[in-house]
C-alpha positions in Angstrom: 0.0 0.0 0.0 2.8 2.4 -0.9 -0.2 5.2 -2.2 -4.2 4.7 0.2 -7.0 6.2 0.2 -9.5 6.0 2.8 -12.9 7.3 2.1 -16.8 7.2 2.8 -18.5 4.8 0.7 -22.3 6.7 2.2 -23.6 9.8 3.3 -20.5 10.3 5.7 -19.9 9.5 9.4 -18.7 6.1 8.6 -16.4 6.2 10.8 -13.1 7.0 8.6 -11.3 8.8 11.4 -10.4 5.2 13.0 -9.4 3.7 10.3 -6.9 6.4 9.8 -5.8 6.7 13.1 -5.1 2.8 12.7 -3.4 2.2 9.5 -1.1 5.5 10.1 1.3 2.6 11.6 1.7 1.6 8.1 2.3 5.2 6.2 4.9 8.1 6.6 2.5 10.5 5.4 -1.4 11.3 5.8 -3.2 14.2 3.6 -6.4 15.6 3.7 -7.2 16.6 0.0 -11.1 18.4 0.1 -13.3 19.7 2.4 -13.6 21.8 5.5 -14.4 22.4 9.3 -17.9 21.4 7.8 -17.8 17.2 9.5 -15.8 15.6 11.7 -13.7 12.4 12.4 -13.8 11.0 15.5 -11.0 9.1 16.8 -10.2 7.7 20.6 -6.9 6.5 21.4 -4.6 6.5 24.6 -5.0 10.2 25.7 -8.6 10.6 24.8 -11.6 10.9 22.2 -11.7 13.8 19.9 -13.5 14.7 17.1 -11.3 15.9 14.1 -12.7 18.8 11.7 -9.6 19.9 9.6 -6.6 18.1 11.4 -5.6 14.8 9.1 -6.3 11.6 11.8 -2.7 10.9 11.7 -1.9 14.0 13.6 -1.3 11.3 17.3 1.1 9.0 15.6 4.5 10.2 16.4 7.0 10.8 13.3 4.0 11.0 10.8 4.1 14.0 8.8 0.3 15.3 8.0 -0.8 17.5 5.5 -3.2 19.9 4.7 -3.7 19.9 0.7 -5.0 22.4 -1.6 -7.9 21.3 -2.1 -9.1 21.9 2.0 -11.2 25.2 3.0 -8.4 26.6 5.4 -10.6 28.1 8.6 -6.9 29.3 10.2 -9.4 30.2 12.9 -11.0 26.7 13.6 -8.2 24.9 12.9 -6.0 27.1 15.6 -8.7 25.9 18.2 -8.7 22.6 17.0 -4.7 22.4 17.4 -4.5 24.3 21.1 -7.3 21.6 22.1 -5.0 18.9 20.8 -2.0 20.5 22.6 -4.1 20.5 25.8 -4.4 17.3 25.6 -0.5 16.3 25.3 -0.8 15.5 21.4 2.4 17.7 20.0 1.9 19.8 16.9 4.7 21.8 15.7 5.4 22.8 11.8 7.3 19.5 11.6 4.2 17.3 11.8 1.7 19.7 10.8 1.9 21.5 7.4 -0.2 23.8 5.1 -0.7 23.9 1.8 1.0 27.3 0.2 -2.0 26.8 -2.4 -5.0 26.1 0.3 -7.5 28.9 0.2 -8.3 30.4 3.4 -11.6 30.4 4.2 -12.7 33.9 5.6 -15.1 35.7 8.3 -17.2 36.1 5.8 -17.8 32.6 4.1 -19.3 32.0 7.4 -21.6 34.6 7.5 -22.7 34.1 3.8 -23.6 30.6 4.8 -25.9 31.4 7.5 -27.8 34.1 5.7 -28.6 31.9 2.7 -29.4 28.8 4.7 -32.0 31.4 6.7 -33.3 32.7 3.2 -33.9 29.4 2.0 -36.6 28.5 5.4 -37.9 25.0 4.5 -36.0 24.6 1.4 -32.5 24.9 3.0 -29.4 22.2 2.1 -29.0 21.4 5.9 -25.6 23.1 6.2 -23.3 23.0 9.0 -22.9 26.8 8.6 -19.3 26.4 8.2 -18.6 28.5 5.4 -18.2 25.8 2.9 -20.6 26.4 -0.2 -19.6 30.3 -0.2 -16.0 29.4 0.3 -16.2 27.1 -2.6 -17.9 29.2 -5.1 -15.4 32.2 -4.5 -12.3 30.0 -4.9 -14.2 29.1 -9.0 -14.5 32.4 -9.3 -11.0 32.9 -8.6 -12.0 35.1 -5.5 -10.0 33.8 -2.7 -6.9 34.1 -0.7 -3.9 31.5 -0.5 -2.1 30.4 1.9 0.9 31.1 0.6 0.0 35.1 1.0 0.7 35.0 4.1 4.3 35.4 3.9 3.4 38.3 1.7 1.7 40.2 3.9 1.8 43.9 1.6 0.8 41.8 -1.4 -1.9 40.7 1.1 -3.5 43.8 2.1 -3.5 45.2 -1.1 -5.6 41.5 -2.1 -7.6 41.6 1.2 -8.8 45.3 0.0 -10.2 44.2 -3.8 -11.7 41.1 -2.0 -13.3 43.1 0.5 -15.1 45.9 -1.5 -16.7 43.2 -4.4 -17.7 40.9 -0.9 -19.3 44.0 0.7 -21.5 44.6 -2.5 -23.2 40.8 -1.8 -23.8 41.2 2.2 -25.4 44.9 1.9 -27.2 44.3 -1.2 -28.3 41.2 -1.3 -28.8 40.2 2.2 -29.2 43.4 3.6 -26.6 42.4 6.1 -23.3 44.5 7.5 -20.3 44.7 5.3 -16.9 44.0 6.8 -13.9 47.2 7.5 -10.5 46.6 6.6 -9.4 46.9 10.2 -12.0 43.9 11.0 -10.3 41.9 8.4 -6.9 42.8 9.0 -7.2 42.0 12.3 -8.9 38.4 11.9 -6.0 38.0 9.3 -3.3 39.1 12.2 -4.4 36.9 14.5 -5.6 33.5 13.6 -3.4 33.9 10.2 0.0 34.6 12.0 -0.5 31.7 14.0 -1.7 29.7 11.2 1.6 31.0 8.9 4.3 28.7 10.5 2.4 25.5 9.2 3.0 27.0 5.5 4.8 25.0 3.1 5.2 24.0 -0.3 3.5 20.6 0.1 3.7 19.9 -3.4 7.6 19.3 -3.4 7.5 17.7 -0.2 5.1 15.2 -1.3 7.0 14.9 -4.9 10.2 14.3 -3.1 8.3 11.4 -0.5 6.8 9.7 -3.0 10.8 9.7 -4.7 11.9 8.0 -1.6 9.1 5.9 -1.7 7.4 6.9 1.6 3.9 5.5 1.8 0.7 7.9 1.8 -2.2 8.0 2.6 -5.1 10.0 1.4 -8.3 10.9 3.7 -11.3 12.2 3.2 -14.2 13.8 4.3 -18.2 13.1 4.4 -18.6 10.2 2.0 -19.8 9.0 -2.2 -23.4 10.2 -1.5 -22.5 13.8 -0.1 -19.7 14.1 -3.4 -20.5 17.3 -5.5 -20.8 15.7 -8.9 -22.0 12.1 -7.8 -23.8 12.7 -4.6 -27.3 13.4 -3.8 -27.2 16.6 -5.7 -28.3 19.7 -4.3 -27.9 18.1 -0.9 -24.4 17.3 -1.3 -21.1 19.2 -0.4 -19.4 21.7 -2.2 -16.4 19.3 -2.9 -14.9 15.9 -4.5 -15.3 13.4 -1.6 -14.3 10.7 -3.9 -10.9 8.9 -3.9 -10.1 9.9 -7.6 -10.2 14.0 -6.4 -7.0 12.7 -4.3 -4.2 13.5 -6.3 -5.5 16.8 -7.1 -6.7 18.0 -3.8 -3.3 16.5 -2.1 -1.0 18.8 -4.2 0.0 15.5 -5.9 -1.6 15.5 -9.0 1.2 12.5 -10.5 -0.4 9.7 -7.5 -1.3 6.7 -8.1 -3.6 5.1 -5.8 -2.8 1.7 -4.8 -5.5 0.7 -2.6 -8.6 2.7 -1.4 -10.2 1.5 1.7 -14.1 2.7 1.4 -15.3 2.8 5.4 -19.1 1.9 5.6 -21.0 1.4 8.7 -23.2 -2.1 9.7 -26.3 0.4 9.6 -27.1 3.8 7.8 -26.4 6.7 9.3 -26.8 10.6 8.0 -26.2 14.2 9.4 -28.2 17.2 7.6 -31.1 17.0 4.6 -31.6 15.2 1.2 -33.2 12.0 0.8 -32.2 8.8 2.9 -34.1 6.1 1.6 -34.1 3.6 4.3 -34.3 6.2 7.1 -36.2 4.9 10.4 -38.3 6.9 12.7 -39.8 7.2 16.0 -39.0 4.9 19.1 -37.0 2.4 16.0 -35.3 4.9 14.8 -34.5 6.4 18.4 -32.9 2.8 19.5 -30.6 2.7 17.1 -29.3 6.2 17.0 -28.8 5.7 21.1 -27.2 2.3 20.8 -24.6 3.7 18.3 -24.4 7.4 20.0 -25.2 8.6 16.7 -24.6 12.6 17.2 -22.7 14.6 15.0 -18.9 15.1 15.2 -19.2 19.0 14.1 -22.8 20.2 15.6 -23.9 17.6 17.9 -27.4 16.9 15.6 -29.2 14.0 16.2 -28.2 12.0 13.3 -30.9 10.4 10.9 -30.4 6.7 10.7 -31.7 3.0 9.4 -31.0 -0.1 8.4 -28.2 -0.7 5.8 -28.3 0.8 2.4 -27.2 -2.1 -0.1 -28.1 -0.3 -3.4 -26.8 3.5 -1.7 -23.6 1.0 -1.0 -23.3 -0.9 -3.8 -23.1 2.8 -5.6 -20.9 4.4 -3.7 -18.2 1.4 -4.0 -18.4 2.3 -7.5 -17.9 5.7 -7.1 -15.0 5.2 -5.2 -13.5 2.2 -6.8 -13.0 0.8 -3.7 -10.8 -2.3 -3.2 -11.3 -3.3 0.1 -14.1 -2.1 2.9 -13.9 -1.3 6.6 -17.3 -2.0 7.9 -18.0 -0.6 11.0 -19.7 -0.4 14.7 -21.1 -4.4 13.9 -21.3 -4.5 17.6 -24.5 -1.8 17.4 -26.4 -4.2 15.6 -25.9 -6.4 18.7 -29.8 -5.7 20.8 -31.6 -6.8 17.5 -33.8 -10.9 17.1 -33.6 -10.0 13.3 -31.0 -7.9 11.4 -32.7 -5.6 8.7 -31.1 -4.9 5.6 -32.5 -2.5 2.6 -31.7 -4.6 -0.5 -33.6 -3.3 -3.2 -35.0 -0.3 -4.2 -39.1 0.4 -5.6 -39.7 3.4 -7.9 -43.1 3.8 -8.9 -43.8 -0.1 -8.3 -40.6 -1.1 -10.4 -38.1 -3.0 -8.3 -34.7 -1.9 -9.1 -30.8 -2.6 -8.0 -29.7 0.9 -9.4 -29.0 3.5 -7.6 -31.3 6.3 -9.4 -30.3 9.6 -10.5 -31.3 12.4 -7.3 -34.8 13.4 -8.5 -36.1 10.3 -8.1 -34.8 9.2 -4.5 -38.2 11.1 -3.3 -40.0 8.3 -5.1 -37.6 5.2 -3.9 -39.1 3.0 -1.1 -36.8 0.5 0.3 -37.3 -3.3 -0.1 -36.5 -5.1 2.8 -34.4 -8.3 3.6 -33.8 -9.7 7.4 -31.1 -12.1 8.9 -30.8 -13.8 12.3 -29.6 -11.3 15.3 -26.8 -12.5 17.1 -28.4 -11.0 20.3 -25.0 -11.1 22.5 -21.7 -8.4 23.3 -19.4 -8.5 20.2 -17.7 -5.5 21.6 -14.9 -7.9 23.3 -14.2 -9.8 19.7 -10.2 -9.4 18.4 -10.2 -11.9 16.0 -13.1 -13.2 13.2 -13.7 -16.6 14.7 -14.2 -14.2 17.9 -17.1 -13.5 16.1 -20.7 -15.8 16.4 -22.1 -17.4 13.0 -25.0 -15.0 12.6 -22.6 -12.2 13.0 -19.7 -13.5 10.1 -23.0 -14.5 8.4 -24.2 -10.8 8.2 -20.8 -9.7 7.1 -20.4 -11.9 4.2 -24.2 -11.4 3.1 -22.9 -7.7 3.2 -19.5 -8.4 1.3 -21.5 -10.5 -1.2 -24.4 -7.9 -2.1 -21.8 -4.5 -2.8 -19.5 -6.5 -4.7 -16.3 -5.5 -2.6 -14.1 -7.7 0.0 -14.5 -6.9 3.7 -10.9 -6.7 4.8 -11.9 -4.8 8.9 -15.0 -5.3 11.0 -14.9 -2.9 13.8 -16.4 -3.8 16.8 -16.3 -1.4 20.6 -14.8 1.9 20.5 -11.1 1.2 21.7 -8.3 1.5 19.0 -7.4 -1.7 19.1 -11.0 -3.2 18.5 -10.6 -3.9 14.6 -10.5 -7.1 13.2 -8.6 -8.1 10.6 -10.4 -10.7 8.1 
């Protein structure tokens, strides 16, 4: 696995952050290529559990070098925080094991602000954003509207940028929203306080990561949110404003010569999903409340109650496409654990028709899940370190699983500790 990608094969929260933090013992390099403070990866290890918004998950393993690429939404502000929480907790960060992309775009006060305002003019027709910034962040950086990295060490070159930037921005919050425009002395100040301490991290990524993969250092690629939430192949509008998929890697790394050798797609035992969009085998009420306690199924990021249900074959047979996945972690099996009969969604029904396709987005209001069931297992898994750990109904499960999306099942995860991952 000399080049790895690990990525959601769903609608996120699949529980990437673990499999990161795990197979960092096998990579001298980890990079996060898209995305934002918009989701988070949780990971629990020796000194803790944290949930990871921009840091790469190989940020505790010691002598890893981790990357933010260019194709990330730099909050210098959030990710600050998120490094002085780390700190506090004994995890060292320093500009040896941390380092920015010269060619990241900062993501600004005022991304933020956009994002709130439009979700609030939207009412009931809103995307269900995390009101990170993200969509507004993205749509300045294609219209060639955004601040690098990089600028930072320029800092005259800067101000004179920061000042063009800031009277075309000023024209969309006071005339289209109605809202207050920013000052220069507001931005400046933002940009000399969370930038400066942001400025050390800085880098040219690119030639670092040209001259590792020279010396043949391993790498490993991670992701954010998963297949379903991908710009151009998700569940369009209610998708993010990014690639999620493992082919955006060597572009959003800062590596655009990689080759990926592997790419390990992450899926859960159930479905889970945080924010709107159609979720074809979502449960509700007391059914739906069960399972979301059993598998403490809050967001990362905002703390949401996340929508859940039984597994999605077609929504995972898809997104293992879309990744071109060669192996699959499938986690939290252990959840499943409470339940006489396992549910599975195996098929699709669209206007009586049953189908194995996953259906292009204006037609998921119309899809009604056709259900399978297997025998429950009905005991603790949590304890299991080994497959034949495992009882038959629970390997039974897994290679129904394995068989229906087409893709080997190389790690079942089971409890929350680090070491709880079996290897198959």
């Amino acid at each position: 696995m000399a080049n790895c990608a690990i990525v959601g094969i769903n609608w996120g929260d699949e529980g990437k952050g673990r499999m990161v933090d795990y197979l960092t013992d096998h990579f001298n390099v980890v990079v996060r290529y898209q995305g934002g403070g918009n989701a988070g990866h949780t990971v629990v290890n020796d000194k803790g559990k944290f949930a990871l918004h921009l840091l790469p998950s190989g940020i505790f393993r010691e002598g890893v070098v981790n990357i933010l690429g260019n194709g990330v939404a730099l909050d210098c502000e959030n990710l600050y925080n998120e490094i002085e929480t780390l700190r506090a907790a004994g995890v060292t960060i320093t500009p040896e094991n941390l380092k920015v992309s010269e060619r990241a775009s900062l993501l600004l006060p005022w991304h933020r602000e956009l994002d709130a305002l439009e979700e609030a003019r939207l009412k009931d027709k809103k995307y269900g954003s995390t009101k990170q910034g993200i969509a507004p962040f993205y749509s300045d950086k294609y219209q060639k509207k955004t601040v690098l990295a990089g600028e930072l060490l320029h800092p005259e070159h800067l101000k004179a940028h920061l000042a063009d930037l800031l009277e075309w921005k000023n024209l969309t919050l006071t005339h289209v929203y109605g809202a207050k425009g920013y000052t220069m002395d507001e931005l400046a100040a933002w940009i000399d306080d969370f930038g400066a301490k942001i400025r050390p991290f800085v880098a040219n990524t690119t030639a670092l990561l040209r001259e590792a993969q020279a010396n043949g250092k391993r790498i490993l690629f991670e992701a954010q949110l998963g297949a379903l939430r991908d710009l151009d192949y998700g569940i369009y509008p209610y998708t993010t404003s990014s690639n999620a998929i493992a082919a955006y890697a060597p572009v959003g790394s800062g590596l655009p010569t990689a080759k990926l050798d592997e790419v390990v797609g992450v899926v859960k035992a159930y479905s889970s999903c945080v924010g709107e969009g159609p979720f074809t085998c979502e449960w509700f009420g007391d059914e739906a409340a069960k399972l979301r306690e059993a598998g403490a199924e809050f967001g990362a990021k905002t703390g949401r109650p996340r929508r859940v249900g039984p597994i999605d074959l077609v929504a995972t047979r898809y997104g293992v496409e879309m990744q071109g996945a060669t192996s699959i972690a499938l986690t939290k099996l252990d959840v499943l654990s409470y339940m006489d009969k396992i549910p599975l969604c195996a098929h699709y029904e669209i206007d009586g028709v049953q189908t194995d396709d996953f259906p292009f987005p204006v037609l998921l209001d119309r899809a009604k899940p056709v259900m399978e069931y297997m025998p429950g297992w009905q005991c603790d898994i949590s304890g299991a370190r080994r497959w034949e750990d495992l009882p038959e109904a629970a390997r039974s499960y897994v290679e129904y699983v394995e068989k229906a999306i087409g893709c080997p099942i190389g790690y079942v995860s089971v409890g929350a500790e680090r070491e709880s991952l079996i290897l198959r």
